[in-house]
C-alpha positions as a printed Julia matrix, in Angstrom:
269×3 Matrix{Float64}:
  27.28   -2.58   19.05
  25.78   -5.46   17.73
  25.02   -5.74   13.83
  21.19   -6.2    14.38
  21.37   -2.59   16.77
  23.41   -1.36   13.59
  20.65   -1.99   11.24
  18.16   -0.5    13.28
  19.8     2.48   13.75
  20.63    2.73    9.98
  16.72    1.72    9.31
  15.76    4.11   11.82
  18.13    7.3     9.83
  16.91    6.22    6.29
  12.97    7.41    7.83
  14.19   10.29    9.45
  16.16   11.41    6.6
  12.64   10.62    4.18
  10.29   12.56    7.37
  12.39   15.81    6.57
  12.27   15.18    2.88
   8.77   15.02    3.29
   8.18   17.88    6.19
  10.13   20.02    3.14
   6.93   20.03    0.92
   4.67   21.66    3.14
   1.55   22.0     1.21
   2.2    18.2     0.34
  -0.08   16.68    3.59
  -2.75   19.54    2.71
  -2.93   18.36   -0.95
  -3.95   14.71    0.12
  -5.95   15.39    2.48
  -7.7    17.56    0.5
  -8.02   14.62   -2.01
  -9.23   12.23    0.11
 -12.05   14.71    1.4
 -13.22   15.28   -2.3
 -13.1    11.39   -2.97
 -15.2    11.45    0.37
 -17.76   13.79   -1.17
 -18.26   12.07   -4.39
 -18.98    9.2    -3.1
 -21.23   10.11   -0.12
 -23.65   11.8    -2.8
 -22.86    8.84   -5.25
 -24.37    6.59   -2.62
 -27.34    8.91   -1.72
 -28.25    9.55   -5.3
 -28.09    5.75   -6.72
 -29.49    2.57   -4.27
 -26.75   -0.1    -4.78
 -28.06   -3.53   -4.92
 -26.72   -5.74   -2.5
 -26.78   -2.75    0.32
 -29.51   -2.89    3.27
 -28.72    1.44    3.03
 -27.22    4.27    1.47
 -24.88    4.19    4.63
 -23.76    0.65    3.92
 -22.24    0.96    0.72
 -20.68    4.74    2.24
 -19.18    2.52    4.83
 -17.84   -0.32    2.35
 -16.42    2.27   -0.29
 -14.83    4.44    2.64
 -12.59    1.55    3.75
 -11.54    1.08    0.56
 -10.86    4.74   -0.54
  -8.54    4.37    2.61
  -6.64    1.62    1.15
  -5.83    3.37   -1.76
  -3.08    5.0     0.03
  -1.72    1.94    0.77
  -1.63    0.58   -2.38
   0.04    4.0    -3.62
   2.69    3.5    -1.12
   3.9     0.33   -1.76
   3.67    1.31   -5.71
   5.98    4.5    -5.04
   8.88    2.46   -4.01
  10.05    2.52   -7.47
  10.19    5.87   -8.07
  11.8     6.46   -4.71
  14.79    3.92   -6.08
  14.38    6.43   -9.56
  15.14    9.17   -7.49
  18.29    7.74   -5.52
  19.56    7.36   -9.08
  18.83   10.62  -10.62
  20.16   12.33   -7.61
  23.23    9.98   -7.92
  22.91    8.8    -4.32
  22.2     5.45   -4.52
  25.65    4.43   -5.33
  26.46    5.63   -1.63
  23.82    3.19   -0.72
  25.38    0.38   -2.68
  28.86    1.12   -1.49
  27.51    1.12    2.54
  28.02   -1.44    5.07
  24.04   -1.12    5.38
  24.28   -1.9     1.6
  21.43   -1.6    -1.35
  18.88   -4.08   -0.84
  18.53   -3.12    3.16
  18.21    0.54    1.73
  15.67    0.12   -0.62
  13.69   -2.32    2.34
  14.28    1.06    4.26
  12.96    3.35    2.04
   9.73    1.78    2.18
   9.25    2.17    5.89
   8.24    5.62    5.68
   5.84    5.82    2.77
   4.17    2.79    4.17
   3.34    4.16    7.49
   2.27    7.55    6.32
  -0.24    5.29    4.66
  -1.47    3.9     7.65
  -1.76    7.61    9.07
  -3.52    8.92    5.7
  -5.81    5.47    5.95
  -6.5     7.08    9.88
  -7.55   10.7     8.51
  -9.57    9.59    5.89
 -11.41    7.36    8.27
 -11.54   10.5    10.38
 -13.24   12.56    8.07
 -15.26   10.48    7.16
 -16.65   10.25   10.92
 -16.29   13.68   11.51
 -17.84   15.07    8.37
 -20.35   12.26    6.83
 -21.65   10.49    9.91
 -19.83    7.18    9.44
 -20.34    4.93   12.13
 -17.2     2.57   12.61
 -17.54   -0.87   14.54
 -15.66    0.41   17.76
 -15.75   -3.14   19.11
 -13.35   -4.3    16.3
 -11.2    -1.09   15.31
  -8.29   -2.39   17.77
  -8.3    -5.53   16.24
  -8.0    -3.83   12.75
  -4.64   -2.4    13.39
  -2.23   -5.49   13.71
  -4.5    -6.47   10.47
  -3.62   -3.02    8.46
   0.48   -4.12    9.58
  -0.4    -7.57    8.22
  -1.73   -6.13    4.99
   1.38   -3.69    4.46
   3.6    -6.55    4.42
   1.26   -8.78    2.16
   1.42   -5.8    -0.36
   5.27   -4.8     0.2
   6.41   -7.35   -2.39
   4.79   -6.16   -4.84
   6.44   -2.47   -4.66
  10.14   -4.46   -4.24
   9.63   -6.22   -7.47
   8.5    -3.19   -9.39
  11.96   -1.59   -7.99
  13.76   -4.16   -8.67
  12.77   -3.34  -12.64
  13.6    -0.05  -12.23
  16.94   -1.38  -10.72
  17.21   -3.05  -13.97
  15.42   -0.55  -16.62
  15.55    2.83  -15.45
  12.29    3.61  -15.4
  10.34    4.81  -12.34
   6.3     4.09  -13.04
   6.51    1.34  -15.4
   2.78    0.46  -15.62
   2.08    0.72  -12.15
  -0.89    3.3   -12.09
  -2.05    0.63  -14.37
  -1.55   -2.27  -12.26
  -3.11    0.68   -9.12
  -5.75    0.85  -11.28
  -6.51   -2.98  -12.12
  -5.85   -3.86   -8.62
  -9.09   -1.25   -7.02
 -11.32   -2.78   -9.81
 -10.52   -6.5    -8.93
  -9.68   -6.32   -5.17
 -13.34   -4.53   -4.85
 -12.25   -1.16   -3.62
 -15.41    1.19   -4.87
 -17.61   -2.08   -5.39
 -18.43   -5.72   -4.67
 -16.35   -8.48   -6.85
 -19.52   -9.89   -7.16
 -20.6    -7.62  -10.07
 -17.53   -8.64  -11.91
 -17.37  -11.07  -14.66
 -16.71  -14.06  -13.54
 -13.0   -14.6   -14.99
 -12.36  -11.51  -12.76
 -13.68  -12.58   -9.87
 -11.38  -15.9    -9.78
  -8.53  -13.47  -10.2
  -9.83  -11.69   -7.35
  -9.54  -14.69   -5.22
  -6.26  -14.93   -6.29
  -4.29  -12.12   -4.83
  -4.2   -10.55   -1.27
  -6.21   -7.55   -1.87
  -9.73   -8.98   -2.31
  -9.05  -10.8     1.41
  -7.33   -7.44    2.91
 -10.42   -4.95    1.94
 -12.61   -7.68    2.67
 -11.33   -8.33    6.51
 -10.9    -5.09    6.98
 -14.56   -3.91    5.9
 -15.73   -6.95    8.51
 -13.34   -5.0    11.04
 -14.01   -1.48   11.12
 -17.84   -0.95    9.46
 -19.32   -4.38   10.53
 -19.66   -5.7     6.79
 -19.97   -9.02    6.19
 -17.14  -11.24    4.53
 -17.21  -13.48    1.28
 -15.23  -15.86    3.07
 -13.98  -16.84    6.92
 -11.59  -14.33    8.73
  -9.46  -17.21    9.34
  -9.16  -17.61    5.45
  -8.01  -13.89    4.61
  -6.08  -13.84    7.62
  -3.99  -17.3     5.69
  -4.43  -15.57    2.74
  -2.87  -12.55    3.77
   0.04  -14.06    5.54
   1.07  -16.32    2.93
   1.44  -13.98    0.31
   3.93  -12.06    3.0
   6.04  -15.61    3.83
   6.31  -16.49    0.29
   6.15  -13.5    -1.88
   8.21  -10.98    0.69
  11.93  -13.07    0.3
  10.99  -13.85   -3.33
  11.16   -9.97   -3.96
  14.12   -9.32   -2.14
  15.84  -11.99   -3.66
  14.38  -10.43   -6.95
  15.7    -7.12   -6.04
  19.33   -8.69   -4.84
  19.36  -10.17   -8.75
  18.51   -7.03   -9.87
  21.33   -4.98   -8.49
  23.88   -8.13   -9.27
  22.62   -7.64  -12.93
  23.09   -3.82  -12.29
  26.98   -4.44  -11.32
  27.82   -6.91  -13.65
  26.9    -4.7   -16.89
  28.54   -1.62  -15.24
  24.86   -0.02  -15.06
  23.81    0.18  -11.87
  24.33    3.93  -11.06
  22.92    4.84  -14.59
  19.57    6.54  -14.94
């Protein structure tokens, strides 16, 4: 068997293994859903009560904050990575993960798999409901074209996640600012609202990181909405932040557990 069939296999048990973590916490799926159909709510009357400026409709902006409620679960996933690694090391398994022929950094790449694509299927339901329940009306045409896009933007925000584990590699510490950074990243990648409203310091930084270009291409994609810049543009956007910033964090993460080794704390929590 070859080592790249090895490591597929081995990729393939680490998301099995987290499916049956996850299928353990049964009311878990019910919980989110649930969430998602009360952020649906609030903001369906939100945009009935108040007209938005910059919207032709009501239905518009519904449309435009829908897409980005569903990104919120991406950004969450990608964010939870550390406190996956956290809980290798409380539960004192990740030294069996360091000691592997798979070894640590391809374990911690695989832990991500799994949170990352429940994403994409909590993105789905949300836009679901929101069909289902509050009338939205998705661009058909373009939904197909939206998917390799939603892979593209899981791999633009991936690095981010892998650096924040790699400090918790290093610090021991599982959510070190990063509802913070959640948080700062929906205001400035325009997730409830336009980036035009913003100041306009925060609208440069905006333009500087992937998530203004990945709500913004995906709005175009799936409700029609028009974009702030070319698709080709976000597309670059997108895919350079995954070229550059993807092997920067796993050579981040490789330091970290070096680091780890070297002062004897690596299986500390």
């Amino acid at each position: 068997m070859s080592d790249a069939t090895t490591a597929a296999y081995a990729f393939l048990a680490v998301m099995r293994r987290d499916l049956y973590v996850y299928r353990s916490y049964r009311t878990r799926l019910v919980s989110q859903v649930l969430t998602a159909l009360f952020s649906l709510t609030l903001f369906y009357y939100v945009s009935r009560l108040v007209h938005v400026h910059g919207f032709a409709s009501s239905n518009s902006y519904f449309g435009f904050v829908v897409v980005g409620i569903s990104l919120i679960s991406v950004l969450y996933s990608c964010f939870s990575i550390p406190e996956l690694v956290r809980q290798e090391l409380i539960a004192g398994t990740f030294d069996r993960l360091l000691l592997s022929p798979f070894g640590a950094i391809r374990s911690v790449l695989a832990m991500t798999f799994f949170p990352m694509m429940y994403s994409f299927v909590l993105a789905a339901i949300t836009l679901g409901l929101g069909c289902v329940i509050f009338d939205l009306h998705l661009h058909w045409s373009t939904v197909p074209v939206a998917l390799p896009v939603m892979l593209l933007v899981l791999f633009a925000f991936l690095p981010f996640g892998v650096l924040f584990a790699a400090l918790t590699v290093v610090i021991k510490q599982g959510n070190v600012g990063t509802s913070w950074v959640v948080a700062m990243l929906s205001i400035v990648g325009g997730l409830y609202f336009p980036v035009s409203l913003l100041p306009g310091w925060l609208q440069t930084i905006s333009r500087l990181q992937p998530f203004t270009a990945a709500t913004d291409l995906l709005r175009h994609l799936l409700v029609d909405s028009s974009l702030g810049e070319s698709s080709e543009t976000a597309l670059l956007k997108l895919v350079g932040f995954a070229a550059v910033l993807l092997p920067l964090s796993i050579f981040v993460l490789g330091r970290a557990i070096r680091f780890g080794q070297r002062r004897g704390t690596i299986i500390e929590y």
